[in-house]
C-alpha positions as a Markdown table, in Angstrom:
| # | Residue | x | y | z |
|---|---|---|---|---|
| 1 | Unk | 165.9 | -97.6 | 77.5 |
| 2 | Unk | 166.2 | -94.4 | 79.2 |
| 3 | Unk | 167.6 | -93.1 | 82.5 |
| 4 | Unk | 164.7 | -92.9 | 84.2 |
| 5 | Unk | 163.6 | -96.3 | 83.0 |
| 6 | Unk | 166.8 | -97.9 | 85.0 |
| 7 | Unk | 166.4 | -95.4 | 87.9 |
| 8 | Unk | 164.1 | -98.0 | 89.9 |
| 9 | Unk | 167.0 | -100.4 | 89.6 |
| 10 | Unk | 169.7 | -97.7 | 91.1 |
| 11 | Unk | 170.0 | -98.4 | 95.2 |
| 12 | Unk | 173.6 | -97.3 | 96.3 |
| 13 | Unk | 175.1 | -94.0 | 96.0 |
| 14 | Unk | 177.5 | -94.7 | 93.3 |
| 15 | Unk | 174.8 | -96.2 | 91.0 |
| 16 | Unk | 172.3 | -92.8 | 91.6 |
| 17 | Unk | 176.0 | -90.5 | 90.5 |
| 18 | Unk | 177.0 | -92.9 | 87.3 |
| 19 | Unk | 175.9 | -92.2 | 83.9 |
| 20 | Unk | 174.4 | -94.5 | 81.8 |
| 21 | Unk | 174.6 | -92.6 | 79.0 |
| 22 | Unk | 177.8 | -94.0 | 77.0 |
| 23 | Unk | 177.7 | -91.9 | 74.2 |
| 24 | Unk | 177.3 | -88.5 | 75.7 |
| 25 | Unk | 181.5 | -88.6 | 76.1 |
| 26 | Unk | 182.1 | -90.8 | 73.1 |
| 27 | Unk | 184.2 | -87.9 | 71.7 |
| 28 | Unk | 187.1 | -88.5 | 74.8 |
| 29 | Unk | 187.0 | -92.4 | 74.4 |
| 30 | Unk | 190.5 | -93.8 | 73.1 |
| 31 | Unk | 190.1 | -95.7 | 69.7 |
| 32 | Unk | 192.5 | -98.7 | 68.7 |
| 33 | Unk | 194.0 | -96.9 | 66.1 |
| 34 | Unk | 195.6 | -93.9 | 68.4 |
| 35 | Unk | 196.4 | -96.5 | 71.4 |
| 36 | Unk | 199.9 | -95.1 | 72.2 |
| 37 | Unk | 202.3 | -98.5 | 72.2 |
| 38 | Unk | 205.6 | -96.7 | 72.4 |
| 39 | Unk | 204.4 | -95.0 | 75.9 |
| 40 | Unk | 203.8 | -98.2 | 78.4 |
| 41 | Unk | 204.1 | -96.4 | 81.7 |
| 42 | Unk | 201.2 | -97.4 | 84.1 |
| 43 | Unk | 198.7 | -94.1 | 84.8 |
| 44 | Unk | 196.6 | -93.6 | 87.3 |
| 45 | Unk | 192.5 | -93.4 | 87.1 |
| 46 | Unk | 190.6 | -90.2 | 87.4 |
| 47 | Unk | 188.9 | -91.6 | 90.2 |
| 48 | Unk | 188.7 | -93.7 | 93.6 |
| 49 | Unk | 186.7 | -96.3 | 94.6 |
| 50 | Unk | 185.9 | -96.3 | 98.7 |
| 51 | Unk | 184.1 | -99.5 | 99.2 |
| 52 | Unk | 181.0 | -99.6 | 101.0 |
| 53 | Unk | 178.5 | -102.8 | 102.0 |
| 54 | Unk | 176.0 | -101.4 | 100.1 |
| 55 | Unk | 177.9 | -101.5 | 97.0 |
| 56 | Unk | 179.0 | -105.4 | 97.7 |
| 57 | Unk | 175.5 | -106.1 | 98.6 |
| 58 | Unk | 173.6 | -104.8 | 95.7 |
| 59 | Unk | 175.9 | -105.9 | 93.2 |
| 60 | Unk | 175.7 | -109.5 | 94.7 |
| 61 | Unk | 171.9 | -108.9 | 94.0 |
| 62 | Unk | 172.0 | -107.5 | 90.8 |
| 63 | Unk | 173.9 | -110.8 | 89.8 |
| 64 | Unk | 171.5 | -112.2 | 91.2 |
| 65 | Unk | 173.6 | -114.3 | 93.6 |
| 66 | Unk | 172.2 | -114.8 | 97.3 |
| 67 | Unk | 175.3 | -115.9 | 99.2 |
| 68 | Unk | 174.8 | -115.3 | 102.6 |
| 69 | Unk | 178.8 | -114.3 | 102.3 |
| 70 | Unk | 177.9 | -111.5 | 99.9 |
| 71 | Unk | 174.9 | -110.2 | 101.3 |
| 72 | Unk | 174.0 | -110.6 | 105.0 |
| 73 | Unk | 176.5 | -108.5 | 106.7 |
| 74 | Unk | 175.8 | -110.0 | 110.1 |
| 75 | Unk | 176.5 | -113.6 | 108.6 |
| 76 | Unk | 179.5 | -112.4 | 106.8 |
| 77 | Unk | 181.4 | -111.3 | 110.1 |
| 78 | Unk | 180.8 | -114.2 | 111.7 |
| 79 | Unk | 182.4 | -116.2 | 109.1 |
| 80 | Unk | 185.9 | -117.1 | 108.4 |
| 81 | Unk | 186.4 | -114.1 | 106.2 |
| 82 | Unk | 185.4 | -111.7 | 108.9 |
| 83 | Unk | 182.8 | -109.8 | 106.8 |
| 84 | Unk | 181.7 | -109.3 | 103.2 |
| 85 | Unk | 183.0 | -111.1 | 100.5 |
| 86 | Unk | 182.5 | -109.6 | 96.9 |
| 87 | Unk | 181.2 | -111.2 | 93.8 |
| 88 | Unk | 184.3 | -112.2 | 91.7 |
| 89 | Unk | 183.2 | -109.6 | 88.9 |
| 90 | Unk | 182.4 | -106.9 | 91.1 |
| 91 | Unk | 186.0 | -105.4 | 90.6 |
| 92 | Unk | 184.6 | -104.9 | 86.9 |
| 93 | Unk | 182.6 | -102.3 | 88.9 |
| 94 | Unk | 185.4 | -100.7 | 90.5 |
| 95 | Unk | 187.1 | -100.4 | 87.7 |
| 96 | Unk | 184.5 | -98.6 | 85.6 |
| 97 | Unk | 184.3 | -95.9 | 88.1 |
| 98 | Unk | 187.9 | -95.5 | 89.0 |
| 99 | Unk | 189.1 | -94.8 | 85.3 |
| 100 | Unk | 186.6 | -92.7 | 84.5 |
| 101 | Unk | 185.5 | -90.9 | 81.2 |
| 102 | Unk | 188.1 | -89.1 | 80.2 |
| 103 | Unk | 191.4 | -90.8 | 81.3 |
| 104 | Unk | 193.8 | -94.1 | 79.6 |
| 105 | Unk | 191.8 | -96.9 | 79.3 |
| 106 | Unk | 188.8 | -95.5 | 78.8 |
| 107 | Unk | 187.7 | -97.4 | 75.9 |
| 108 | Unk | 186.0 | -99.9 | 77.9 |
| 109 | Unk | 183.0 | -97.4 | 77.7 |
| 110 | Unk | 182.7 | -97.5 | 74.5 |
| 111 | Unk | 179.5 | -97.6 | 72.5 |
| 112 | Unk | 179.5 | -100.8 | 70.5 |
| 113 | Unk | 182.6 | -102.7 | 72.0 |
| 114 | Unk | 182.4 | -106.1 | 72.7 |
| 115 | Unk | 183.8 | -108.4 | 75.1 |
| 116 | Unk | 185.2 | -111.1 | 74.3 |
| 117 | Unk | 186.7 | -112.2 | 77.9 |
| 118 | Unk | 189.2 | -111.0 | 80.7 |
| 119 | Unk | 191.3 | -112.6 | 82.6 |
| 120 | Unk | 192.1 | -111.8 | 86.5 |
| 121 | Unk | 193.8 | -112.5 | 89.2 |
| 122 | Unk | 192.8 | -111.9 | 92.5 |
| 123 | Unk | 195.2 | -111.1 | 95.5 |
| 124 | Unk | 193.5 | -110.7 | 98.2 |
| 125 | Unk | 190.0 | -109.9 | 98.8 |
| 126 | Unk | 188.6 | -106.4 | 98.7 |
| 127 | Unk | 186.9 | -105.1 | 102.0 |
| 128 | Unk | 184.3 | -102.7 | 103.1 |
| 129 | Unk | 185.8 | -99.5 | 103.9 |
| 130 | Unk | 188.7 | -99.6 | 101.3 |
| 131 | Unk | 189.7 | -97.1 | 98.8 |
| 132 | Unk | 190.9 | -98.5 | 95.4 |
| 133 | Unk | 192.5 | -96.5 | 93.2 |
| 134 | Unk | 193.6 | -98.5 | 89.7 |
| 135 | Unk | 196.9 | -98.0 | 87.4 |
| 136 | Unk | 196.6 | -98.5 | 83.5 |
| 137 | Unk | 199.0 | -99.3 | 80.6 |
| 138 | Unk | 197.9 | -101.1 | 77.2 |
| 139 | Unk | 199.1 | -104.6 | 76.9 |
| 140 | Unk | 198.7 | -105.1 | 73.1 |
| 141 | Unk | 196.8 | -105.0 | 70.2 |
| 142 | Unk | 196.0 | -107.5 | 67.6 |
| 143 | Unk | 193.3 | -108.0 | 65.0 |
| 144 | Unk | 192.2 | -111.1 | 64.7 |
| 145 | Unk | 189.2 | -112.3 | 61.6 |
| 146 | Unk | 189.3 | -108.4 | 60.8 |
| 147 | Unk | 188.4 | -107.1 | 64.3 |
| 148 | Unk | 190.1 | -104.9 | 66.3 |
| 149 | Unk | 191.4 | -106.6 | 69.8 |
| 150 | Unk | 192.6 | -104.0 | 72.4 |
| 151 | Unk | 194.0 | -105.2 | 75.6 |
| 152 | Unk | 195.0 | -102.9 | 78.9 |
| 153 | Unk | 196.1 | -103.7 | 82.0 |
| 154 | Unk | 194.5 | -102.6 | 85.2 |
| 155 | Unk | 196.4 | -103.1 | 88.4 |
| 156 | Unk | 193.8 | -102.4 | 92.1 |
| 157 | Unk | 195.6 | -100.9 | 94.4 |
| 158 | Unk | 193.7 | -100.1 | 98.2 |
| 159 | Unk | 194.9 | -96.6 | 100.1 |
| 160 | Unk | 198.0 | -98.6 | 101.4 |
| 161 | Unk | 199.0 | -99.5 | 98.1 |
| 162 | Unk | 198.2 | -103.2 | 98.5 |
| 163 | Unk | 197.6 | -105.0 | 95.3 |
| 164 | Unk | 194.1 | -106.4 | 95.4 |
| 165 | Unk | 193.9 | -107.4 | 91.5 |
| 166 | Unk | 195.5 | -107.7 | 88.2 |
| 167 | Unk | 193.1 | -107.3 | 84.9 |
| 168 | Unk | 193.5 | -107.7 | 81.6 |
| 169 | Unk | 190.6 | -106.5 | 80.0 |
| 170 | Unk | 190.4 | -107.1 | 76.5 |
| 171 | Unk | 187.3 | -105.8 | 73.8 |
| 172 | Unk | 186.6 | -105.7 | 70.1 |
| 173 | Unk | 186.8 | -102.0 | 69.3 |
| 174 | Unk | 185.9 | -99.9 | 66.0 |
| 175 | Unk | 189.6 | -99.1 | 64.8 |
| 176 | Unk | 189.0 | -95.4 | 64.4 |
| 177 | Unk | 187.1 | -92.6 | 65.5 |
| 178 | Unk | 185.3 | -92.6 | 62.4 |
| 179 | Unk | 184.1 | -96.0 | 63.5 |
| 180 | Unk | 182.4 | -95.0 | 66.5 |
| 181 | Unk | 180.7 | -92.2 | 64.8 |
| 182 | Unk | 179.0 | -94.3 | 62.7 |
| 183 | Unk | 178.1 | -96.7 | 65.3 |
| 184 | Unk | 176.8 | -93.6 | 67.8 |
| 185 | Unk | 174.5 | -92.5 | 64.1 |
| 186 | Unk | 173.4 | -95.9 | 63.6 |
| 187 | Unk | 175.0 | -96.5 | 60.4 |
| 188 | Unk | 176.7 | -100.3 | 61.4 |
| 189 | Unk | 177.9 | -102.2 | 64.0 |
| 190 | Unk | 181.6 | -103.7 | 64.5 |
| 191 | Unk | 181.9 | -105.4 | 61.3 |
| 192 | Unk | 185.0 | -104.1 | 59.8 |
């Protein structure tokens, strides 16, 4: 499916400015095999976040979960929460966009990974009109039935430095760049 196929599904800002394209930066992404263990200082993403209603809303939708909490703003602030309330996995949003294409952790973009679960912990809720920035480090790395497990931490942060989140994301990766080539060429999947 192309761009333009998914274009009729793009309604905020941030979704028109994303690429779908995964495998135009393929060449940036970090592999399992050059994850640097003996450096385990957090880094920050190459982008922020600023949350808008719109992006709560439509993400809600695109879950296709109604609550009135996560998409009727007028219902929201009249609630014991005082306004919006994201979807639990809406933070996998943020952190798509905050580490960005070319920066640690960017592996979670790539082409062919798969996702076997993540664990997080939420601190306190994110807001509309908050800017989240994330911090990074790898966690470990294992192989498990010959796959390649790769596991980072990701730390939300709003503009005051409040912790919002703790994730640790976790995906099957090829082990080398070789790997994703031949996944990008259509020569296997993950089966090594």
């Amino acid at each position: 499916m192309s761009r333009i196929d998914f274009e009729r599904f793009f309604k905020t800002e941030k979704q028109k400015q994303f690429s779908t394209d995964f495998f135009q930066d393929a060449q940036y992404y970090e592999v399992w095999s050059e994850i640097d263990f003996s450096d385990l200082e957090e880094v920050e993403g190459e982008n922020t976040f600023e949350i808008k209603a719109e992006d709560m809303k439509f993400y809600a939708e695109a879950s296709l979960d109604d609550n009135p909490l996560m998409v009727d703003e007028e219902y929201a602030k009249d609630s014991p929460y005082g306004g919006l309330v994201s979807h639990p996995l809406f933070v996998t949003q943020i952190i798509f966009w905050c580490i960005g294409k070319k920066g640690r952790g960017n592996w979670i973009r790539t082409p062919g990974a798969r996702n076997p679960g993540q664990h997080m912990e939420f601190y306190e809720n994110f807001r509309v009109g908050e800017i989240i920035h994330v911090k990074t480090c790898p966690y470990d790395r294992f192989i498990k039935r010959r796959k390649y497990y790769l596991k980072y931490k990701i730390d939300l942060y709003n503009q005051n430095n409040v912790k919002k989140c703790t994730c640790i994301s976790t995906l099957i990766l090829p082990k080398t760049r070789a790997g994703i080539d031949e996944f990008l060429k259509g020569l296997r999947g993950l089966d090594d």
